[in-house]
N, C-alpha and C positions, 0 to 999 in steps of 0.2 A: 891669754891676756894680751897679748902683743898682737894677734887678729882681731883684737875686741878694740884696740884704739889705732889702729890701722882703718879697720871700720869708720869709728867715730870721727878721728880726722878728714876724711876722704867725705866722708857725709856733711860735714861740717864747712869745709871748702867748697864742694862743687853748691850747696845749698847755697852759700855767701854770693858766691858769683853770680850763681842761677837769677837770685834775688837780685843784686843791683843790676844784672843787664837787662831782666826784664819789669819786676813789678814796680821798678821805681820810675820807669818811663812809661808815659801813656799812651804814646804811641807805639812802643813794642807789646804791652800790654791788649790794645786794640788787635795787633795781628798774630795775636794766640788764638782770636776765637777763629784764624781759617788755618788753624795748626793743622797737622799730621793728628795730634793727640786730640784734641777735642770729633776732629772729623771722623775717627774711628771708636769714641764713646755715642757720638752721636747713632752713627750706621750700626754699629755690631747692639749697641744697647737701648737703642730708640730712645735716647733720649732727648730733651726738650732743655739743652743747654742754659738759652737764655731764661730760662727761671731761674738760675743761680744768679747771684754777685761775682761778676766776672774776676774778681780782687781774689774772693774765695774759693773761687774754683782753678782758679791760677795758681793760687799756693798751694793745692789738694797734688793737681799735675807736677809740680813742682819737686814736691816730697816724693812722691812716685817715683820720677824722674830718678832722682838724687838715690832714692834706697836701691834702685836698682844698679845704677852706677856704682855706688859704694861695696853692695853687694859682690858686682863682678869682681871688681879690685881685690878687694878681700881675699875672693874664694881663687883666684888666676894667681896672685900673690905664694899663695901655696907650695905650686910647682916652681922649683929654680931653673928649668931652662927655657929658655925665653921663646923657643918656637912653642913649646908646650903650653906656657904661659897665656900664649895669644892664640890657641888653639881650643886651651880650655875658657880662656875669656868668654871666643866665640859660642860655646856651647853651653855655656851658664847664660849667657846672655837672650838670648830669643826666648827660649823658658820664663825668665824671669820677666819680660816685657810682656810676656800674656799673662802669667800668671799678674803683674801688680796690676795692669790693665784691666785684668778681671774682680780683683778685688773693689778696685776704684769704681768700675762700673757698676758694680753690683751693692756698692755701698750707695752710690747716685742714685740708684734707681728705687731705692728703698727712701733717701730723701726725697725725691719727687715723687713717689707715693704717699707720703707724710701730708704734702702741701694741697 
C-alpha cells in the first residue's frame, strides 16, 4: 500500500509540473515536436507525427514520461541503501523507456492506421 501511493504521488507531481512547464505554454509546446521523444517515435516507428494534434500527442509523451519516472521511484525506493538505490534506479530505467516507448509507439501506429 505505501508503494502504491508513493506511486501515485510521484505520478501525480511530476505530471503537474510536466503539465505547466510545457502544455500551458506555446511556445514550449512548439519545441516538443524537435523533442528526443517525438524524433525516436518518428525514426524507430515511421511515423507521420503531424497527423496527430500536437496538444494530444504531447499529453500521450507526457504520461509516458511520468509512468516511467514514477515507476523508477517506486521500484529504487525499495532498496535503503542509497548507492543501491541509484544503481537499481539505473537499471529499471532504460527498460522501462523502451518498453513505454514501445507501447506508445505501437499504440500510434495502430491510430494512424485508423485514419
Amino acid at each position: 500500500m505505501k508503494q502504491l501511493i508513493l506511486w501515485l504521488f510521484s505520478y501525480s507531481i511530476v505530471y503537474f509540473v510536466y503539465t505547466m512547464l510545457v502544455i500551458r505554454k506555446e511556445e514550449k509546446l512548439q519545441k516538443m515536436k524537435k523533442s528526443t521523444e517525438f524524433n525516436y517515435l518518428k525514426k524507430v516507428y515511421h511515423l507521420k507525427l503531424n497527423q496527430f494534434d500536437l496538444k494530444w500527442l504531447t499529453k500521450k509523451v507526457i504520461m509516458v514520461n511520468c509512468f516511467i519516472i514514477s515507476i523508477t521511484v517506486t521500484l529504487a525506493s525499495l532498496v535503503t541503501n542509497m548507492i543501491g538505490m541509484l544503481l537499481l534506479g539505473f537499471i529499471i530505467l532504460f527498460p522501462s523507456i523502451l518498453l513505454g516507448y514501445h507501447v506508445l509507439g505501437k499504440y500510434l501506429q495502430k491510430k494512424e492506421s485508423r485514419r
